[in-house]
C-alpha positions in Angstrom: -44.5 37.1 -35.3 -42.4 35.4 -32.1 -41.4 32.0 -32.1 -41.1 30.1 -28.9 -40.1 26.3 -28.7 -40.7 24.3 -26.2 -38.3 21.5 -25.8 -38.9 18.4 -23.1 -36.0 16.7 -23.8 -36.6 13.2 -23.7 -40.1 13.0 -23.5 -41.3 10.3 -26.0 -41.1 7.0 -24.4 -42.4 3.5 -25.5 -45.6 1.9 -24.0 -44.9 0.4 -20.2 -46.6 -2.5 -18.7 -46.9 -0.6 -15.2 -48.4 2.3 -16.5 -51.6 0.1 -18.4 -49.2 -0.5 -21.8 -49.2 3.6 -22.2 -46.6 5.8 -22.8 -45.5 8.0 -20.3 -47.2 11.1 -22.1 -50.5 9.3 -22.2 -50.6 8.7 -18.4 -49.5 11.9 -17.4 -52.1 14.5 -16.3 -51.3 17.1 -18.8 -54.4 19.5 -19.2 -52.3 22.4 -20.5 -50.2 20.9 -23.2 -52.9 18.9 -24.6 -55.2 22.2 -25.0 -52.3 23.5 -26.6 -52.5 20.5 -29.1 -56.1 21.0 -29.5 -55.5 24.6 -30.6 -52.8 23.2 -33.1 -51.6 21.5 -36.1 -49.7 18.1 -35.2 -47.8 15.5 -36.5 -44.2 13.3 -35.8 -41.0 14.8 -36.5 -37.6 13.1 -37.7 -35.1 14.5 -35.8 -31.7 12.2 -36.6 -29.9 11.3 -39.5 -29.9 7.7 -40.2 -25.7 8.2 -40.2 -25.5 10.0 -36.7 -25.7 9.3 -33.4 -29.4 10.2 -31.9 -27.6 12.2 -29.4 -29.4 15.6 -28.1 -27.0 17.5 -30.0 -27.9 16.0 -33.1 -31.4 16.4 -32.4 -31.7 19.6 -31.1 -29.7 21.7 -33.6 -31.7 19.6 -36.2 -35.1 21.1 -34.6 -32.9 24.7 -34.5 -33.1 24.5 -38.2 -29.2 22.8 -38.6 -28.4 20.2 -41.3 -26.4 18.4 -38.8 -25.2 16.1 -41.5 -22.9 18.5 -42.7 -22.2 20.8 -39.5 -22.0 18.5 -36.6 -18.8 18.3 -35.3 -19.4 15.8 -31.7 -21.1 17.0 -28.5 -17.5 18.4 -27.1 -17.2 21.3 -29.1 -20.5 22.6 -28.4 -20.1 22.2 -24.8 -16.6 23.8 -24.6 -18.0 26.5 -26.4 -20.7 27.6 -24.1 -17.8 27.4 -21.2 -16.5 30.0 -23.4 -13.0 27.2 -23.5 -10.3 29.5 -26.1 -9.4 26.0 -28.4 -8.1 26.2 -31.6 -8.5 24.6 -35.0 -6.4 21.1 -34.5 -7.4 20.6 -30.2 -9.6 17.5 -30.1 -12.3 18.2 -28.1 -14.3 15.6 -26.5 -17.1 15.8 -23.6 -15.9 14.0 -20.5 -18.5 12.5 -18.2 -17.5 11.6 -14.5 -19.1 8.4 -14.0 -19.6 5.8 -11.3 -18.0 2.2 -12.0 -18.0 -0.9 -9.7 -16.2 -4.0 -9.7 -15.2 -2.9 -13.6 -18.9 -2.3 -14.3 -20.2 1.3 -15.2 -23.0 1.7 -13.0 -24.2 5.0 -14.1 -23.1 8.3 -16.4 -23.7 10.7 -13.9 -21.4 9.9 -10.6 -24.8 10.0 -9.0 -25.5 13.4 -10.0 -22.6 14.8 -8.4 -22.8 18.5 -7.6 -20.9 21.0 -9.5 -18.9 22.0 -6.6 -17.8 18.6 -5.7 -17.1 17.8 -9.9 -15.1 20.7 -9.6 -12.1 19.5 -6.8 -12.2 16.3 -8.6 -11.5 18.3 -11.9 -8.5 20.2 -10.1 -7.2 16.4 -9.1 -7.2 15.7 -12.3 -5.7 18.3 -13.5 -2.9 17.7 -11.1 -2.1 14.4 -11.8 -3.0 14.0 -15.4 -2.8 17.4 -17.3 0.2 18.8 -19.2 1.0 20.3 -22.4 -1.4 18.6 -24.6 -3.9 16.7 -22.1 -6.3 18.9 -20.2 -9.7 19.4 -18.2 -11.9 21.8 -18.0 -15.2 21.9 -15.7 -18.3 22.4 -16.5 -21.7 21.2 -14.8 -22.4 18.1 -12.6 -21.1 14.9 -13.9 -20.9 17.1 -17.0 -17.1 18.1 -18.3 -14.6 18.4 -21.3 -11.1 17.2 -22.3 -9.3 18.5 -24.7 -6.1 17.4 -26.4 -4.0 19.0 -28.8 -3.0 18.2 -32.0 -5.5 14.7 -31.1 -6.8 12.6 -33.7 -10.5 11.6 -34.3 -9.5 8.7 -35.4 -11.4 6.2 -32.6 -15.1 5.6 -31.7 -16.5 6.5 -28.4 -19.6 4.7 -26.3 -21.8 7.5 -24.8 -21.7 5.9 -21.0 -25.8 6.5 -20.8 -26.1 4.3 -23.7 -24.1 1.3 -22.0 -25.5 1.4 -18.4 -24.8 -1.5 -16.5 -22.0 -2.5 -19.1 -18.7 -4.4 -18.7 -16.0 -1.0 -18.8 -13.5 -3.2 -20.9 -16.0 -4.3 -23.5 -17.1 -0.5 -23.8 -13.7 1.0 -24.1 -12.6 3.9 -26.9 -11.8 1.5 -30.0 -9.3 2.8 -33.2 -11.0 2.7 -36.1 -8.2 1.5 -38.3 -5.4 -0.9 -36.8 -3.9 1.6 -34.3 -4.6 5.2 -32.7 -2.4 6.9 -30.9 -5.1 9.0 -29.5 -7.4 6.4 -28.7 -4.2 4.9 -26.4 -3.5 8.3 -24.5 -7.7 8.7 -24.1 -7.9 5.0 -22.9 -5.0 5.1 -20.4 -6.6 8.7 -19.3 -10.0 6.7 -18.3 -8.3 3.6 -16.6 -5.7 5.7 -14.1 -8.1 8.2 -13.3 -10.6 5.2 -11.4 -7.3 5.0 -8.7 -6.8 9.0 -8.5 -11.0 10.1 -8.3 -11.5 6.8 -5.9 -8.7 7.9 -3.2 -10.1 12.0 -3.1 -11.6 13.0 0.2 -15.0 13.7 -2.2 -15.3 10.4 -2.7 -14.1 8.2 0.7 -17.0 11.1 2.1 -19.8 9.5 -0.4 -18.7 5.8 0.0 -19.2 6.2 3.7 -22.3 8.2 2.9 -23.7 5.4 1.2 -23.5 7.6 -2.2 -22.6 6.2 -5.7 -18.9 7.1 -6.0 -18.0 9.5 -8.4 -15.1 7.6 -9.7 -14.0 7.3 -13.2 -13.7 9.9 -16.3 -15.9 8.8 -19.6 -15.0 10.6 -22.4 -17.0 10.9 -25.9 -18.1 12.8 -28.8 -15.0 14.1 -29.9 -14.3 16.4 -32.8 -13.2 19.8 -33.9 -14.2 23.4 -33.7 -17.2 23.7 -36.1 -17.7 26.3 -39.0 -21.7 27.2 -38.6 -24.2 29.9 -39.5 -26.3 32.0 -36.9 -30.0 31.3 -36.9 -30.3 34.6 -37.9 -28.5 33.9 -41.0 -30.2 30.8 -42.0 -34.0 32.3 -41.1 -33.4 36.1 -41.8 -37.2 37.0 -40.2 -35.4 35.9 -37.1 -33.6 39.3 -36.0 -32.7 38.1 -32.3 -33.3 35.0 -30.2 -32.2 33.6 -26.9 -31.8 29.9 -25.9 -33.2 28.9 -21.9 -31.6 25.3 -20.8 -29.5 24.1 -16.9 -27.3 22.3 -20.0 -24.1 23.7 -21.3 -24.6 21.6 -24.3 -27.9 23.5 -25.2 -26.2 26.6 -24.5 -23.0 26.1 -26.8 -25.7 25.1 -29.8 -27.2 28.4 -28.9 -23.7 30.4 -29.0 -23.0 28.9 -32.1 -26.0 30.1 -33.4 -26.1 33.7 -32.3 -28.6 33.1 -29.8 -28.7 34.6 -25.9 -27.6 32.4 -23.5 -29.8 33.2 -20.1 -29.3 31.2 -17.0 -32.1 30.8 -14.6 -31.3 30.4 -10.6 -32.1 27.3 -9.7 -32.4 25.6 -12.9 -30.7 22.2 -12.4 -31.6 20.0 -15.3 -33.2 17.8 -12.9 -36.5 16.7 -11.6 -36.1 19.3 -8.7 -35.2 22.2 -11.8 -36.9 25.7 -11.2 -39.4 25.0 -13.8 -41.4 28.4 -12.9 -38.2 30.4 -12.9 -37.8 29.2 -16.8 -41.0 29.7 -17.5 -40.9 33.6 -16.7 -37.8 34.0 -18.8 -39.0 32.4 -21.6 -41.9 35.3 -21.1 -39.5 38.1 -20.5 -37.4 37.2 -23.2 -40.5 37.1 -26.0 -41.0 40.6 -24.6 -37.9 41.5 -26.7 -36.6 38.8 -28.5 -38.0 36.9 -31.9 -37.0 33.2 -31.0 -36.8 31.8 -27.8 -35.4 27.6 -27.7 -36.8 27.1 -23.7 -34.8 23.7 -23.3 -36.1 21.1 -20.1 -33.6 18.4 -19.3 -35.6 16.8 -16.5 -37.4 13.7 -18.5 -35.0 12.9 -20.3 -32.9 12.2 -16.8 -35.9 10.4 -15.7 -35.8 8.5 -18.6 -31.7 7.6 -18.4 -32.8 6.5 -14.6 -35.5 3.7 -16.0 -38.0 5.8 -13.7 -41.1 5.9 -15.2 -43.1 7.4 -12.5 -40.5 9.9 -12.0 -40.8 10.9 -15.9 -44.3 11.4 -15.5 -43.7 14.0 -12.8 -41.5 16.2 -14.8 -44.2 15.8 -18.1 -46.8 17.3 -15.1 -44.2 19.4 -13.9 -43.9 20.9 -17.2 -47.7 21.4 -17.8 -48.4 23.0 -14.8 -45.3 25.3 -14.1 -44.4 26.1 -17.5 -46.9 25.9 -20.5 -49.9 26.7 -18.2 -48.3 30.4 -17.5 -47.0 30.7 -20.8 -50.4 30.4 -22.6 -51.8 32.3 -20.0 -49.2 35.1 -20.1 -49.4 34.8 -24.3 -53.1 34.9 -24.5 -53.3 38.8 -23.8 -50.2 39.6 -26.5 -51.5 41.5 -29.3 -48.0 40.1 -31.2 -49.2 36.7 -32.6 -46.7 34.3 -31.1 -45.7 30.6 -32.6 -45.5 28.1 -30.3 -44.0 24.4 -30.9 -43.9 21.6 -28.0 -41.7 19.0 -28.3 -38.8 16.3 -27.7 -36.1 16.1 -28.9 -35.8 12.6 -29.1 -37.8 9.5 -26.9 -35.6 8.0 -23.7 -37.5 5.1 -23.1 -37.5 3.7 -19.1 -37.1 0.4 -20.6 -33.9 1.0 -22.1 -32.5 4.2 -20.2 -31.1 5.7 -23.4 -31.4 7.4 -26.6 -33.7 6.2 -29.8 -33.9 7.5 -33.4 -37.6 6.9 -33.8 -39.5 9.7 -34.6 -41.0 12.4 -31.8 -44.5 13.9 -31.9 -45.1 17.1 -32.1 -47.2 20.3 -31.7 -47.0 23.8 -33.5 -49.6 26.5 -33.0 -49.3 29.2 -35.4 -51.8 31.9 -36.8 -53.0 30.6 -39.9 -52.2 27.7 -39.2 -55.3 25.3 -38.9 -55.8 23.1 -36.2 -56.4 19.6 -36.3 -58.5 16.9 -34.7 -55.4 15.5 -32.1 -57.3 16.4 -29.0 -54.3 14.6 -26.7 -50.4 15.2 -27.4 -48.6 11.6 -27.4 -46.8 9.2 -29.4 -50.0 7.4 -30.8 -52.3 10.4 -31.3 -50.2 13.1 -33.2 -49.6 9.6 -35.7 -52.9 11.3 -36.8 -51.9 14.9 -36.9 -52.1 16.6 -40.2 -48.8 17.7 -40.3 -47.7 13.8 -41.3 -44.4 13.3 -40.4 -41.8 15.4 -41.0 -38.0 14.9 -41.8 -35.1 17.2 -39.8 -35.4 20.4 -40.6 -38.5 20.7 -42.5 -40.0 21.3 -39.3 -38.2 24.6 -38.6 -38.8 25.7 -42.5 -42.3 25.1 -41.3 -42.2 27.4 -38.1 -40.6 30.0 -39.9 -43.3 29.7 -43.5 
């Protein structure tokens, strides 16, 4: 048996007035994935702890088969590890968003999607002017980057900046969590000098006068230490080798962690405009010799931080048509039986542009597995499935039954 999950991250939405009070996966043309769901069992999936954050790196090592309750360690650590970042036991290692912020109000998390080239002299800058023995950056991809500190202490709280769009910046600043942080100082006057350094680079005089959202001020979160935690292979032993698919270095650290293959497909942007087809076939090539294959899509949940709705209903269509369409075509002719599970990670509703904890349908087609009566893959219909709804990582002890 092969597994292969399918992961639109973000997906699940809530219903929207413009779209006839539907969710955006019950308005989007989606022949493929919903004969998939015909084929399958289905049913909704808890995929956060009620004590975390209902970040995607909660979610998605939850749907790998992680108790995150006990491994989860923040979103830094995972992304520094699939830079392949050398940090050791006592650096503090947080992810670090460029962001854009206007009169003192954060505007968006994403520095209006800022290319990784241009990140990457604004990282230098920073570096330059800010960096020393303890304090320093590394760059990763887009707005997308980490700061580490050693010998820091996690003893603050940090806003993810996409769950505070359109916030006041002082009302959303790091916070101690007792009566005073030393950390939480250096990490607060990091954020506030860095708006007069990133604002006066050549990169960003060239946007402003471009019209562009300025890419202007760092936003750093999710900190925490270097995690202790199993391979996949360890935790589901018919699992032998497995590879992870994703434009996110966050998806890819998971994967590191967890003894899977990273593979990086040109083009793949973790945008509306990502080389969906290119992703498809290496999800394909890589069931030809691998057991597990975690084929992450980060476009709808962008779509979903943006508050487009119409947008997110492109990359759902995208998805049917240039991924699961050649999949189960490709699949069909296999004589190995292959396991397939479609999926979110988590719902990004338009209305709110960020994160929620409710629970995410989902499909899983499996040989001997009976199908159900969900003819149509959304929010409302796989309420129905028989597969009833699911807690964490029941749903990967499930896969792997």
């Amino acid at each position: 048996m092969k597994y292969l999950v399918i992961l639109a991250d973000g997906a699940a939405d809530e219903p929207i007035a413009e779209l006839g009070n539907r969710t955006v996966l019950q308005a989007a043309n989606k022949p493929n994935i919903d004969a998939l769901c015909r084929m399958s069992a289905t049913g909704m999936l808890k995929t956060v702890p009620d004590s975390l954050h209902p970040g995607s790196e909660v979610a998605n090592m939850t749907i790998m088969g992680y108790e995150t309750e006990k491994l989860y360690q923040g979103r830094g650590v995972l992304e520094a590890a699939a830079i392949g970042i050398d940090f050791g036991p006592d650096d503090l290692v947080m992810r670090c968003n460029i962001v854009t912020v206007n009169d003192g109000i954060l505007v968006n998390h994403s520095g209006g999607h800022i290319s990784t080239e241009d990140a990457g002299q604004l990282i230098d800058e920073l570096n330059a002017k800010l960096a020393n023995d303890r304090v320093r950056f590394y760059k990763g991809v887009s707005y997308r980057h980490i700061l580490i500190i050693k010998g820091g202490k996690n003893d603050f709280t940090m806003t993810p900046p996409h769950d505070v769009p359109s916030a006041k910046v002082d009302d959303v600043m790091p916070k101690p969590i007792g009566s005073q942080s030393d950390t939480c100082d250096l990490v607060s006057d990091l954020m506030r000098r860095s708006q007069a350094i990133l604002e006066q680079h050549p990169i960003n005089i060239a946007r402003r006068k471009a019209g562009k959202p300025m890419a202007n001020h760092i936003w750093p979160w999710s900190a925490g230490f270097k995690p202790e935690m199993p391979t996949i292979q360890e935790i589901y032993p018919k699992i032998k080798s497995g590879a992870v698919i994703s434009a996110v270095d966050l998806i890819f650290g998971i994967g590191r962690l967890g003894g899977l293959r990273p593979i990086q497909v040109e083009g793949a942007t973790g945008l509306y405009n990502t080389n969906f087809e290119g992703k498809a076939q290496a999800a394909i090539d890589a069931l030809r010799t691998s057991d597990y294959v975690y084929l992450h899509m980060e476009a709808p949940d962008e779509a979903g931080h943006e508050g487009n709705f119409r947008l997110k209903v492109q990359t759902i269509e995208d998805i049917d048509r240039k991924v699961v369409g050649p999949i189960m075509k490709e699949v069909s002719s296999w004589t190995d039986d292959v396991c397939i599970a479609f999926l979110p990670d988590h719902p990004t509703p338009c209305a709110v542009k960020t994160h929620t904890r409710s629970e995410i349908p989902f499909i899983l087609y499996k040989k001997g597995l009976p199908a159900d009566d969900v003819a149509q893959y959304d929010e409302v219909s796989c309420q129905q499935g028989s597969l009833g709804h699911l807690v964490l990582t029941q749903f990967m002890d499930l896969m792997m039954k």
